[in-house]
Residue frames relative to the residue before (quaternion, step in Angstrom):
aa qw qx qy qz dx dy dz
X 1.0000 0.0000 0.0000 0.0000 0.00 0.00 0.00
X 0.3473 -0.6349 0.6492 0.2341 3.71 -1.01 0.93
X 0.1506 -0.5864 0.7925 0.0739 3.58 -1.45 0.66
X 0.1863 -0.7911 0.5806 -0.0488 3.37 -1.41 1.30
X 0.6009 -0.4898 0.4812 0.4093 3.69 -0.64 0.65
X 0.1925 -0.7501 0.6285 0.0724 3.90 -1.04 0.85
X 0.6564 -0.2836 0.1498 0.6828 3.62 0.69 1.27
X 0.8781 -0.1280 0.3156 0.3361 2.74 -1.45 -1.23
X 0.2691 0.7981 -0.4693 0.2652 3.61 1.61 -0.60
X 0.3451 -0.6361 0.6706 0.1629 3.48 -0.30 -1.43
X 0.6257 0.4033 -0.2556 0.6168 3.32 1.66 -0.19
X 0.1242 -0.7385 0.6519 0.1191 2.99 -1.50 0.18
X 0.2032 -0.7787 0.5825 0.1139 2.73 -1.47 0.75
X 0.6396 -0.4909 0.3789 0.4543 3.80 -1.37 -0.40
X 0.6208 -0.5676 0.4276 0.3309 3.36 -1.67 1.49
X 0.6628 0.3080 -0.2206 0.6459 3.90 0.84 -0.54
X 0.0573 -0.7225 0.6890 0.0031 3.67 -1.69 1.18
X 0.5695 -0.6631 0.4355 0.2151 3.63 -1.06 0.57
X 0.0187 0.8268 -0.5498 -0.1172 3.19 0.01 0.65
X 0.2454 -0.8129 0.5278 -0.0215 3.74 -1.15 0.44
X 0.5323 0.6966 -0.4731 0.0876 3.63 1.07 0.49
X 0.3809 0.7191 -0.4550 0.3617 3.44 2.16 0.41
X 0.6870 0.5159 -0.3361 0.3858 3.84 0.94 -0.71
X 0.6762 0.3172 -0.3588 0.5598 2.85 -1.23 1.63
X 0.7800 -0.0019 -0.1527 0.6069 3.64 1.66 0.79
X 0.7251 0.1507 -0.3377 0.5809 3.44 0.55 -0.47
X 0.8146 0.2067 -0.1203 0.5284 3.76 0.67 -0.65
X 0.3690 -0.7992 0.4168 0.2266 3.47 -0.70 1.23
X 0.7515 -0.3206 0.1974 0.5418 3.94 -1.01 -0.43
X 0.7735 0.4088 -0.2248 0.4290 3.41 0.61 -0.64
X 0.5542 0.4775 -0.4672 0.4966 3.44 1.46 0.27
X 0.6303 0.4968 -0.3716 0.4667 3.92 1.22 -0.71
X 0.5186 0.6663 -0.3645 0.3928 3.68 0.98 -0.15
X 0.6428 0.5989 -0.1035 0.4663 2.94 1.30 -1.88
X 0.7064 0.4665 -0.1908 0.4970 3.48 1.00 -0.92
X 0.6515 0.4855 -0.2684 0.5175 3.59 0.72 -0.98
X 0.6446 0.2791 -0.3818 0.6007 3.88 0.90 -0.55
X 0.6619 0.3972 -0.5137 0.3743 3.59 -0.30 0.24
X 0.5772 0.5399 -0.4444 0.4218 3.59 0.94 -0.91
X 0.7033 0.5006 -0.2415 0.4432 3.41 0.25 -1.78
X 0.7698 0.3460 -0.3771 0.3814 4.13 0.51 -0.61
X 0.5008 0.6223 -0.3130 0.5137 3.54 1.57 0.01
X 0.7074 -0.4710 0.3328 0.4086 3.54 0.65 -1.13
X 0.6151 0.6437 -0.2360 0.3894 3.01 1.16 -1.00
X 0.2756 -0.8385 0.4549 -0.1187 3.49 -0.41 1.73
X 0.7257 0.3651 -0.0281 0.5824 3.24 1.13 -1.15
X 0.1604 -0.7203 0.6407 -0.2122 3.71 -0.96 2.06
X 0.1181 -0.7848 0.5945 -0.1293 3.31 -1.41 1.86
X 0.4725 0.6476 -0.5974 0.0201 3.16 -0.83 1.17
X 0.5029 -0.5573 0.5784 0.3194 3.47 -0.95 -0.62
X 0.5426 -0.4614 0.6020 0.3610 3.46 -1.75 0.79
X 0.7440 0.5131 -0.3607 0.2304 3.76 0.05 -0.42
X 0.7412 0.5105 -0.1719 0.4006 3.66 1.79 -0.12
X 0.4604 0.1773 -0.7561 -0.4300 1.33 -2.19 0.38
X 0.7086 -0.5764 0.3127 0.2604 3.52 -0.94 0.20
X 0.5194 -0.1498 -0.8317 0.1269 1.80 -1.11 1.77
X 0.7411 -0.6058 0.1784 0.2281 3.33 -1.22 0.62
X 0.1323 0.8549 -0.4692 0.1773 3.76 0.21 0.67
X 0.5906 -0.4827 0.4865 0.4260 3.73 -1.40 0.57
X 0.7407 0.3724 -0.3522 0.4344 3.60 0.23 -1.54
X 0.7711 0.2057 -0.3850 0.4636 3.96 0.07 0.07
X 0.4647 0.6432 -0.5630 0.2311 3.70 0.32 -0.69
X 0.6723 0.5794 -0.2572 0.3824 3.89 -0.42 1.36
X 0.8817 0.2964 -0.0793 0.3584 2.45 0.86 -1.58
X 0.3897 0.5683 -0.5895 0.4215 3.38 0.85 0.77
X 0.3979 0.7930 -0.3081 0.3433 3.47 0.91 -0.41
X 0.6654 0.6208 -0.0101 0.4144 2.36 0.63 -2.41
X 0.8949 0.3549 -0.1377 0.2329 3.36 0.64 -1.33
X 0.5296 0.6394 -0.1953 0.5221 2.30 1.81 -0.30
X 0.5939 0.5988 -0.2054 0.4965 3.17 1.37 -0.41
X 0.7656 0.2556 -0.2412 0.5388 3.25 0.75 -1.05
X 0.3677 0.5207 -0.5797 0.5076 4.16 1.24 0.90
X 0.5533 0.5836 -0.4496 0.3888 4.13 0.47 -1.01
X 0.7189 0.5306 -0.3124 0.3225 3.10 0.72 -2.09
X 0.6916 0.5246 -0.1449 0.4749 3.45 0.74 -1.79
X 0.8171 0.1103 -0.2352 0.5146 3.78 -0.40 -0.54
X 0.6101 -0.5068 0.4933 0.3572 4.17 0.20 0.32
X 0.4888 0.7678 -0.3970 0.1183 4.01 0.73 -0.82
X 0.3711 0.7564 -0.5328 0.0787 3.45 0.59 -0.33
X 0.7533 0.3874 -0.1698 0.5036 3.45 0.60 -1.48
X 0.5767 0.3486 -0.5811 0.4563 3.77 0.86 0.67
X 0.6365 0.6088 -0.3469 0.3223 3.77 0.83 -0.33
X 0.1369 -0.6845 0.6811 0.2211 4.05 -0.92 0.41
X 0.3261 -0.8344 0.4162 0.1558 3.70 -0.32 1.29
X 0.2184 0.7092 -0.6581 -0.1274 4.10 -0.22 -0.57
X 0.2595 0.7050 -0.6601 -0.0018 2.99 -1.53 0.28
X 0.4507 -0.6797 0.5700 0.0998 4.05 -0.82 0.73
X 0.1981 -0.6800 0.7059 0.0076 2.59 -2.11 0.98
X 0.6843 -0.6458 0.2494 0.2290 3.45 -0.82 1.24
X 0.2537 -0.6763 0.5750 0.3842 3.57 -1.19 0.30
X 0.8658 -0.1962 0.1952 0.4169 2.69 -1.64 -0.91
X 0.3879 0.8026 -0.4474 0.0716 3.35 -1.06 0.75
X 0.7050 -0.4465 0.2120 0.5086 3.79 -1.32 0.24
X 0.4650 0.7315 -0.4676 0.1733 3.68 1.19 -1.06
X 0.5040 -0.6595 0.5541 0.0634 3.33 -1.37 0.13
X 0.8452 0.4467 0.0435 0.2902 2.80 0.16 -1.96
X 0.3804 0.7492 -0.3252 0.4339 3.00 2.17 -0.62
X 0.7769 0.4129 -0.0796 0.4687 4.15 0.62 -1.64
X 0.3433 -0.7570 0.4604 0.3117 3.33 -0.96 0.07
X 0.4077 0.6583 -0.3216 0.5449 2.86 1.99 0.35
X 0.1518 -0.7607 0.5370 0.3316 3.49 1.44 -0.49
X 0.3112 0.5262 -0.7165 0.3360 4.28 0.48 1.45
X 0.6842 -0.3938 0.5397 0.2924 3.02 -2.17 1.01
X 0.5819 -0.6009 0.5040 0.2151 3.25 -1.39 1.25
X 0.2469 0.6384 -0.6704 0.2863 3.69 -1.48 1.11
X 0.3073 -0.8585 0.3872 0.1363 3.25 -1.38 1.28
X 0.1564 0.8416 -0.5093 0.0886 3.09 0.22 1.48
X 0.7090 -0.4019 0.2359 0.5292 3.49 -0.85 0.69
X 0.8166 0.1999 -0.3123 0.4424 3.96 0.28 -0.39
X 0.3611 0.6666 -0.4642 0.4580 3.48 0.89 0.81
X 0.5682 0.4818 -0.1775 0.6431 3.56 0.80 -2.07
X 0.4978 0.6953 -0.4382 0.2772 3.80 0.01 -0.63
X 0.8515 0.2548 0.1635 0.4281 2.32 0.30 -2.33
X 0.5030 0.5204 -0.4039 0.5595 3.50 1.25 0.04
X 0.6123 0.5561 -0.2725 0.4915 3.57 0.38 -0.79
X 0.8238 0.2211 -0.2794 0.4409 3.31 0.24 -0.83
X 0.4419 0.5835 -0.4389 0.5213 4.14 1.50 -0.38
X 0.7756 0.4550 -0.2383 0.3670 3.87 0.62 -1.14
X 0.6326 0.5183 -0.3285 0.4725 3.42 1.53 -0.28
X 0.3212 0.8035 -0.1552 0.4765 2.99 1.42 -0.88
X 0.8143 0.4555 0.0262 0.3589 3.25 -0.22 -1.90
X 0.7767 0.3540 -0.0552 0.5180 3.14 1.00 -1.59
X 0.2328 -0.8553 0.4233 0.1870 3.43 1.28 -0.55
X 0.4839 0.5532 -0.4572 0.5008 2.73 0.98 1.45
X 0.3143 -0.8592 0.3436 0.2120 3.87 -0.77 0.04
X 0.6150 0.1827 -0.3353 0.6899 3.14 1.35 0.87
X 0.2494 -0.5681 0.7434 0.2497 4.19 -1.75 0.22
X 0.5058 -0.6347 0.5507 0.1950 3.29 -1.74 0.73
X 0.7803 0.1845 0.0687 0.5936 3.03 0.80 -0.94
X 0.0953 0.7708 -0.6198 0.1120 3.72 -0.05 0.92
X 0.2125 -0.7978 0.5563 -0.0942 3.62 -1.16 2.02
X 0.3188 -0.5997 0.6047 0.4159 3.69 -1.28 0.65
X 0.4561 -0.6585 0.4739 0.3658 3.30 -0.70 0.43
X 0.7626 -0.0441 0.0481 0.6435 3.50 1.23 -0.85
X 0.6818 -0.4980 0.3557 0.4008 3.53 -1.29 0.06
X 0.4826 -0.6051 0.5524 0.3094 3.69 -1.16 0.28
X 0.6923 0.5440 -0.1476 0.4505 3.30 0.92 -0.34
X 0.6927 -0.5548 0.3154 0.3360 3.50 -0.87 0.42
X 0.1736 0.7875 -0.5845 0.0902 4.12 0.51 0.74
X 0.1549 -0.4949 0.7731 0.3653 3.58 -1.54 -0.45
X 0.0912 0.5497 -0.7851 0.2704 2.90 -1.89 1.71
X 0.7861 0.1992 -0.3246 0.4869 2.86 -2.24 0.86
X 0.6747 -0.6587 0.2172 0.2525 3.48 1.02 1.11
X 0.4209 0.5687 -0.3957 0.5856 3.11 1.72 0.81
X 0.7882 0.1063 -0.2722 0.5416 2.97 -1.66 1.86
X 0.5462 -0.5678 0.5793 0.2093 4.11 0.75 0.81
X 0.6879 -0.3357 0.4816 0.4268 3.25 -2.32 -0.56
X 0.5045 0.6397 -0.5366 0.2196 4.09 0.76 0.06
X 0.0837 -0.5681 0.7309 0.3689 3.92 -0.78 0.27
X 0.0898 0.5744 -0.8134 -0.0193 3.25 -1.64 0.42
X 0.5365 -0.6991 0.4672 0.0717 3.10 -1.14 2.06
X 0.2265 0.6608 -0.7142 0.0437 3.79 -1.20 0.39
X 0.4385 -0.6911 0.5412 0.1926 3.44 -1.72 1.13
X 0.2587 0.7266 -0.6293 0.0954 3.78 -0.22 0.00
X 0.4872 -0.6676 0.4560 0.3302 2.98 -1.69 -0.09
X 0.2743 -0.6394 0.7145 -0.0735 3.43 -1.81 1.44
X 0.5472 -0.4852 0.6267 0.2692 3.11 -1.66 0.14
X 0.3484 -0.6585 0.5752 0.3379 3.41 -0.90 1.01
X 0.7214 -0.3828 0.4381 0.3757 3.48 -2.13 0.78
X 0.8117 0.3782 -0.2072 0.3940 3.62 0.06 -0.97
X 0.4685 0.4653 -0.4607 0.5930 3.93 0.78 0.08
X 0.5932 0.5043 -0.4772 0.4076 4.28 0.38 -1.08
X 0.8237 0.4421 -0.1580 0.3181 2.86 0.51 -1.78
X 0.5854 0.5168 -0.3846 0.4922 3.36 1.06 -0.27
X 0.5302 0.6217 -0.3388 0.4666 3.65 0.92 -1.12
X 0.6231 0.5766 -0.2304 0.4756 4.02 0.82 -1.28
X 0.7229 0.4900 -0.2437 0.4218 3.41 0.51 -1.63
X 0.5495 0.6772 -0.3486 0.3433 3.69 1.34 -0.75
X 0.6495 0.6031 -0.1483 0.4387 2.97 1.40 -1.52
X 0.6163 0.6017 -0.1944 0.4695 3.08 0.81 -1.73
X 0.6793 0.4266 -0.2406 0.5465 3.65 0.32 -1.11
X 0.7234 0.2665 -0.3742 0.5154 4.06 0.49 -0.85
X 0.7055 -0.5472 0.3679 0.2595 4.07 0.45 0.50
X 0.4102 0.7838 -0.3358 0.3235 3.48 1.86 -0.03
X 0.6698 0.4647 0.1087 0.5688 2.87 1.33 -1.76
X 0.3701 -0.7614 0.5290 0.0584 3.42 -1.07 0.56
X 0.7709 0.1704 0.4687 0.3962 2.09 0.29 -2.29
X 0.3207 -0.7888 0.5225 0.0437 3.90 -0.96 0.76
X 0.3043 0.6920 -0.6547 -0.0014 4.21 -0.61 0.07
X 0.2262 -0.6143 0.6362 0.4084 3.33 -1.41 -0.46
X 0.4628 -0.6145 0.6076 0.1977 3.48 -1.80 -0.34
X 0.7799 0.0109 0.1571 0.6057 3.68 -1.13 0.10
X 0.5145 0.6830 -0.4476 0.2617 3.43 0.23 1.04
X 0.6877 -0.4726 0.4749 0.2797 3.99 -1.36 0.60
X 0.5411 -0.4324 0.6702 0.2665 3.34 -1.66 0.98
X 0.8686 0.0096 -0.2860 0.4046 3.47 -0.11 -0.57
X 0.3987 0.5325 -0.5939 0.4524 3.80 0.40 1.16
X 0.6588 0.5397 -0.3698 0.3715 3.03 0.83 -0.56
X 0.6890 0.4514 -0.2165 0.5240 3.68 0.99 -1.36
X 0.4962 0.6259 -0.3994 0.4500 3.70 1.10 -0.24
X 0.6910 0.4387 -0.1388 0.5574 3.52 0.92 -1.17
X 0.7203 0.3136 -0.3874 0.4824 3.41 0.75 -0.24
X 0.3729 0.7666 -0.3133 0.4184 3.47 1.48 -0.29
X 0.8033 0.3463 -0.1013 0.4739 2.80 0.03 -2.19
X 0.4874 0.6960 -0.2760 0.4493 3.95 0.85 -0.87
X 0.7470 0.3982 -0.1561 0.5090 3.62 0.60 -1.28
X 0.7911 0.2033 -0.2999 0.4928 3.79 0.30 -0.97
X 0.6801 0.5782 -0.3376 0.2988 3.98 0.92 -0.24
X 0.2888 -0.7968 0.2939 0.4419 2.98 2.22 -0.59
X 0.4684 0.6751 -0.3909 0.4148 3.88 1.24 0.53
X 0.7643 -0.5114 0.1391 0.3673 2.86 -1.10 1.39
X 0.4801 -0.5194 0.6405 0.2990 3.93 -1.35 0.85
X 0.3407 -0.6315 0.6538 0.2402 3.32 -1.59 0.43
X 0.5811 -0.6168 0.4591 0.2667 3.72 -1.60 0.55
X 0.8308 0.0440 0.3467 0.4331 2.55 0.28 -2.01
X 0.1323 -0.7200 0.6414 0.2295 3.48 -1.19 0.57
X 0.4734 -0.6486 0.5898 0.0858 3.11 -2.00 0.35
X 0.4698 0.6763 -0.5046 0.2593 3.76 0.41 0.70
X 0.7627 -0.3563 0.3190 0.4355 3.49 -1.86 0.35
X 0.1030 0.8077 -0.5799 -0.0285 3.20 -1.08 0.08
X 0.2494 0.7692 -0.5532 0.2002 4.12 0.14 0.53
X 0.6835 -0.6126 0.3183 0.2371 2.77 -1.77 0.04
X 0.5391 0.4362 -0.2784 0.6645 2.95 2.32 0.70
X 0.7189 0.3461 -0.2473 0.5497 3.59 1.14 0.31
X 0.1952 0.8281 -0.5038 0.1492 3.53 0.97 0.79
X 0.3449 0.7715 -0.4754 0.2444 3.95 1.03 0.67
X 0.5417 0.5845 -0.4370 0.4171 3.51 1.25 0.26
X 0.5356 0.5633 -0.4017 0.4842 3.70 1.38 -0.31
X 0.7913 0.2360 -0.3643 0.4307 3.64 0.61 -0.17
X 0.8148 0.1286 -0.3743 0.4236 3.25 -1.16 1.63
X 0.7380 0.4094 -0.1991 0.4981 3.74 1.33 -1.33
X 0.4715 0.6584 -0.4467 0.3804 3.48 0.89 -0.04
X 0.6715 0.5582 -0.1807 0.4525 3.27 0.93 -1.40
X 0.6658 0.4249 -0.1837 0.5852 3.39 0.80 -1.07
X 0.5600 0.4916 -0.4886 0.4540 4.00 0.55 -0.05
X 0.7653 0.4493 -0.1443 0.4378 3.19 0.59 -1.75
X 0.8147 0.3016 -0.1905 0.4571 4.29 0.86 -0.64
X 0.6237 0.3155 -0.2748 0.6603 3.49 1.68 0.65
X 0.4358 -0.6949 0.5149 0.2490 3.97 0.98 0.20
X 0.4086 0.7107 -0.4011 0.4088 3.37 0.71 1.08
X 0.0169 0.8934 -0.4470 -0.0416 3.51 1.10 0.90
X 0.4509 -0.6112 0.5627 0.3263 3.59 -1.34 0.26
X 0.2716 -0.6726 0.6817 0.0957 3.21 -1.52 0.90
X 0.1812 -0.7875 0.5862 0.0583 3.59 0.59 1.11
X 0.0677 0.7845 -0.6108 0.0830 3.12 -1.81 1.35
X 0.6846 0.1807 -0.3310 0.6237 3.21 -0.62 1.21
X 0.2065 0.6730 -0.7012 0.1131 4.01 0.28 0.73
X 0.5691 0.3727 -0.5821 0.4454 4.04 0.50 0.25
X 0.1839 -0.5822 0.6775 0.4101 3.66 0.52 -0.72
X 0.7298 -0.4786 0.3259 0.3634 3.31 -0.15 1.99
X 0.9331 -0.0513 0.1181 0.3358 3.24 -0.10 0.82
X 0.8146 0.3659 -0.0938 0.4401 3.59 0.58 -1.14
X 0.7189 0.2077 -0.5225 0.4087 3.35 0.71 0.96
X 0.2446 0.5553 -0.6756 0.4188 3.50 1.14 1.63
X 0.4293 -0.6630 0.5460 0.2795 3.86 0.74 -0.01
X 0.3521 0.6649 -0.5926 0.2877 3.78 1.40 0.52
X 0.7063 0.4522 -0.3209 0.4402 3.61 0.21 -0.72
X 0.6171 0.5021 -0.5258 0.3008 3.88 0.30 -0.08
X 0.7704 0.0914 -0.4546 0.4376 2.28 -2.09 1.39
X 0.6945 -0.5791 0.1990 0.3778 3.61 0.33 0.46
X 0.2019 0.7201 -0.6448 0.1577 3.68 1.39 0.59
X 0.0528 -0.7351 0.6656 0.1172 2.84 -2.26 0.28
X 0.0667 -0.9343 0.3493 0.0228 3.22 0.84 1.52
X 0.7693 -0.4755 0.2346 0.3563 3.64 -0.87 1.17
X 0.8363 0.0749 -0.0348 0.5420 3.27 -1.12 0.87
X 0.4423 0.4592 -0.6270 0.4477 4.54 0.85 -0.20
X 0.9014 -0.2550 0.3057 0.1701 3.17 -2.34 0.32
X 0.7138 0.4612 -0.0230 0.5266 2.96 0.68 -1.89
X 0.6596 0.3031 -0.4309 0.5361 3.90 0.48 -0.58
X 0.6231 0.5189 -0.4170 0.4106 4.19 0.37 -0.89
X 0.8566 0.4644 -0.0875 0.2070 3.18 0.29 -1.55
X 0.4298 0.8094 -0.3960 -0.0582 2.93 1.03 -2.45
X 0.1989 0.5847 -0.6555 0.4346 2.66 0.11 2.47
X 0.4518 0.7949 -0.3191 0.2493 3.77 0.88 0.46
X 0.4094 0.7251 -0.4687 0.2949 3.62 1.51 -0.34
X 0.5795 0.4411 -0.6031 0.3253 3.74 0.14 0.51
X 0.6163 0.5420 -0.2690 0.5040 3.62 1.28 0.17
X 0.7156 0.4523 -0.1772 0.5020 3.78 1.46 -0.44
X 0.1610 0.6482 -0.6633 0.3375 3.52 -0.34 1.42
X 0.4202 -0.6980 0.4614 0.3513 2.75 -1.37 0.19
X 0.3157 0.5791 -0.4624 0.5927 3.79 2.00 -0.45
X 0.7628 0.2870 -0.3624 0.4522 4.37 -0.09 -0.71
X 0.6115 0.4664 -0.4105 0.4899 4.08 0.62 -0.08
X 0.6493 0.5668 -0.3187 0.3944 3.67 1.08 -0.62
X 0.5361 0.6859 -0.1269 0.4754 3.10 1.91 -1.49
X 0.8301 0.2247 -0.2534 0.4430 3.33 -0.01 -1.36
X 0.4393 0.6667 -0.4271 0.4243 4.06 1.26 -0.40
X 0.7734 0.1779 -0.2694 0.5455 3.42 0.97 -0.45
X 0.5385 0.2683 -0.6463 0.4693 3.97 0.11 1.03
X 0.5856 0.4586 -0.5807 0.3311 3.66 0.22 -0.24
X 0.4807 0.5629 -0.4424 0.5063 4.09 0.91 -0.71
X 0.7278 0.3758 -0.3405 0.4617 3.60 0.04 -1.32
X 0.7122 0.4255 -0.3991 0.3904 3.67 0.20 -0.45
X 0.5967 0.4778 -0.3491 0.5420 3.78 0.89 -0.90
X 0.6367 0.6232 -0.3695 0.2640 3.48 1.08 -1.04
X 0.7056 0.3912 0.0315 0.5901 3.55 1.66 -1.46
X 0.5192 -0.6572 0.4566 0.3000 3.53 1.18 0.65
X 0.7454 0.5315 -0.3583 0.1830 3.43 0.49 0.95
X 0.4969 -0.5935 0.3934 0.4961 4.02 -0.50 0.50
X 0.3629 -0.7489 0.5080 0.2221 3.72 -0.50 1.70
X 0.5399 0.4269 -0.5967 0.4126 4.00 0.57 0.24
X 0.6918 0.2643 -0.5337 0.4083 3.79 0.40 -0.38
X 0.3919 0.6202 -0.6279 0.2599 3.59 -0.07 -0.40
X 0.8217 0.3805 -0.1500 0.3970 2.84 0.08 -2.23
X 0.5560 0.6223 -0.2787 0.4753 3.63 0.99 -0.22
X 0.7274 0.2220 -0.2259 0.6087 3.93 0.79 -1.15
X 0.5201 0.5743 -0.5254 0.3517 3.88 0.70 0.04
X 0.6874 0.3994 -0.3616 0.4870 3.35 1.20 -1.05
X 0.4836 0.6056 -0.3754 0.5084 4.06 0.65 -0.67
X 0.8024 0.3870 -0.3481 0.2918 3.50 0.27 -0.66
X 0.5308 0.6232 -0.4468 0.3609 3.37 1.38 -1.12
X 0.3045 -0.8071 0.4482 0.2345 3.54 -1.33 0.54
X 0.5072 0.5965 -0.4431 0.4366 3.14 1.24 0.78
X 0.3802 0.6653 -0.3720 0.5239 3.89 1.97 0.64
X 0.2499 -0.6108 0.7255 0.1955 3.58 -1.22 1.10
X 0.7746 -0.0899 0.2665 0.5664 3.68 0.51 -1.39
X 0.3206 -0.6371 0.6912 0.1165 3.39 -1.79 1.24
X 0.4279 -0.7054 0.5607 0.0705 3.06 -0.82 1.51
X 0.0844 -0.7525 0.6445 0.1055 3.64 -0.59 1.17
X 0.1147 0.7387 -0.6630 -0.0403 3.48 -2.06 0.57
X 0.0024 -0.7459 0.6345 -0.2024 3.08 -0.43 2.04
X 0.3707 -0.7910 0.4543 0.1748 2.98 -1.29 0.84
X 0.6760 0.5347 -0.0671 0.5025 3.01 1.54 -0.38
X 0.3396 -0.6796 0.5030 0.4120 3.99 -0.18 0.56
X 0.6136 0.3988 -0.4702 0.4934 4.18 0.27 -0.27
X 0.7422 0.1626 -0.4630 0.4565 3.79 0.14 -0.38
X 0.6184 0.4551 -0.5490 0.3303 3.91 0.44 0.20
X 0.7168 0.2919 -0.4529 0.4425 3.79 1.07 0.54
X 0.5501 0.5185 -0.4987 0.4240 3.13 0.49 0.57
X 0.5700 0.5979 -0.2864 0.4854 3.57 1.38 -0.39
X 0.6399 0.3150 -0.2469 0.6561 3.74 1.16 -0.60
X 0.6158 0.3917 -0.5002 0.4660 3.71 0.58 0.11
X 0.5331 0.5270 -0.5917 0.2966 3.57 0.38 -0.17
X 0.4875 0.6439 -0.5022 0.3090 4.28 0.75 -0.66
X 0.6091 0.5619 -0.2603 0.4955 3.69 1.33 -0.70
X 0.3336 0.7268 -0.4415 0.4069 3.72 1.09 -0.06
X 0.1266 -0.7538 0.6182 0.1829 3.63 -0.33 0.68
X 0.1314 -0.7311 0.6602 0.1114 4.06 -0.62 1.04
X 0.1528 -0.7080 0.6852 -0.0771 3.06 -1.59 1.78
X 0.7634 -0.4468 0.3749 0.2777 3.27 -1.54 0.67
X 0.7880 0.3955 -0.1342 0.4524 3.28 1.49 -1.27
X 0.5474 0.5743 -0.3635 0.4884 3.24 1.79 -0.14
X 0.5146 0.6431 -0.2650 0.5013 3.65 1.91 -0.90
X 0.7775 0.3691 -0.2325 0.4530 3.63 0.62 -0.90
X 0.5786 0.4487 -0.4735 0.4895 3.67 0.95 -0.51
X 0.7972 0.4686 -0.3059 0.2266 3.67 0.49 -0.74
X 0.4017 0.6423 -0.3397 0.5573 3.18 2.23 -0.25
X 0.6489 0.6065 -0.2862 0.3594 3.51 0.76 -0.92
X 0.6979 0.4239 -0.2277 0.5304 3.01 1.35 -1.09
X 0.4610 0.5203 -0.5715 0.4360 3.76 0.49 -0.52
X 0.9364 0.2753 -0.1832 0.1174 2.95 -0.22 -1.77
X 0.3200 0.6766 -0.4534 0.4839 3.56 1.71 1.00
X 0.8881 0.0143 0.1031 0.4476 3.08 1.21 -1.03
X 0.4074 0.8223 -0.3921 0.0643 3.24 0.99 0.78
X 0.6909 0.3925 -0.4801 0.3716 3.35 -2.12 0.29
X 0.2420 0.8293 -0.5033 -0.0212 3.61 0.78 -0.40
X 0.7992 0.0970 -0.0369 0.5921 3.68 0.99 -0.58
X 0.0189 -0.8374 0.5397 -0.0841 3.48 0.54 1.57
């Protein structure tokens, strides 16, 4: 396992992170256990969720990944072998988030209270790595509204009240650590902005999609990962699912995402069915299982802290840490460049 600089941290963590927003619906307590000891006896150091899972998003589950994770700390002693991250919501209709039952938004008594429910939860008394899950502000995200920015004024929490709110934490020992999520080139430089002349903590890291059909973080945020130490924490590099080629031709295979859920259409186009038909070729093409491909392509880019894995299953979570063994060639680099550029962004 590679271990990678975490921004500025001084720590490092592993090139591959657990993600967990299936536990606590598709996979029960003893399946998130099951996973977390295999990650941790492999290498894998570095754990992702959010106060808001699991996924999809609902009062009766919203927690309990937490939860499980917590009640693994309690049971095997691990805390200090773990680098935690996990996130607190932006703005939104939700409810269920407050005990006040107000729509989610990150104002200083929001963060408050999330922080202390997530510590709580996790049973633990500080987070390593603490994430907006999204922006307070108006963004397209979660693949709504394409690559257009199409402006709207409303009201948000200004950048510098968040960040101050954080620094509270940070200073009481709760907090570590800063990232954002599903966030903007220029949210991003705001925060590092707003961070620099207020004196309040520097974000790490950012959280957004990244695949070999969503490669829109390379234009503007790449740069800014790689010349401000702000690495990506890349999520969804299967695009949920669809460059295992399970779903072609319209399978719907027991207990996958898409048969439980069918909440996937940022992955279904026909410009993205046209797309992923050709890495699954390149992979059959080079003799290889197309989830690691699509898995060590993202791992390789060098503007990646960590590829966020989410299996539901202990065979696809080893076959997901076997993909670091993938041997990346020049010739495996150019067929896949080829493809982008026939067809790229297809599911941004």
């Amino acid at each position: 396992m590679e271990y990678r600089e975490l921004g500025r941290t001084g720590v490092r963590v592993s090139s591959l992170c657990l993600g967990t927003m299936t536990w606590g619906q598709q996979n029960n307590e003893a399946d998130g256990h099951a996973q977390m000891d295999h990650a941790l006896a492999h290498g894998i150091n570095f754990f992702d969720t959010s106060e808001m899972y699991s996924v999809p998003p609902k009062a009766e589950t919203q927690g309990s990944t937490e939860r499980i994770i917590g009640t693994w700390f309690k049971a095997r002693g691990t805390r200090d072998k773990v680098i935690l991250a996990t996130k607190v919501a932006g703005r939104s209709p939700m409810t269920w988030l407050r005990a006040d039952k107000s729509p989610s938004e990150q104002t200083p008594k929001q963060i408050a209270e999330a922080v202390e429910s997530s510590l709580k939860r996790l049973q633990t008394d500080y987070i390593d790595l603490y994430q907006l899950h999204w922006p307070d502000r108006p963004v397209a995200m979660f693949g709504s509204g394409g690559l257009a920015y199409r402006h709207a004024e409303a009201t948000s929490v200004p950048i510098a009240d968040i960040l101050g709110a954080l620094n509270d934490h940070v200073k009481a020992g709760k907090i570590r650590w800063i990232g954002l999520s599903n966030e903007t080139a220029w949210g991003t430089m705001s925060f590092l902005h707003e961070a620099t002349i207020n004196r309040a903590p520097r974000i790490q890291s950012i959280q957004n999609a990244y695949s070999l059909i969503n490669r829109t973080f390379e234009i503007g945020l790449a740069e800014i990962a790689m010349r401000e130490k702000v690495g990506l924490l890349a999520y969804s590099p299967l695009a949920q699912g669809y460059l295992t080629g399970k779903y072609q031709r319209g399978a719907l295979p027991a207990g996958a995402r898409k048969t439980l859920f069918n909440r996937l259409q940022r992955y279904e186009s026909p410009q993205s069915d046209s797309a992923i038909e050709r890495y699954l070729a390149i992979a059959k093409q080079f003799g290889l299982d197309p989830a690691q491909m699509a898995l060590q392509f993202v791992t390789q880019r060098p503007f990646v802290t960590a590829t966020i894995l989410g299996a539901t299953t202990m065979e696809q979570l080893k076959t997901d840490i076997d993909s670091t063994k993938l041997a990346w060639t020049q010739e495996l680099e150019k067929a896949i460049d080829s493809a982008h550029h026939a067809q790229p962004n297809p599911a941004p």
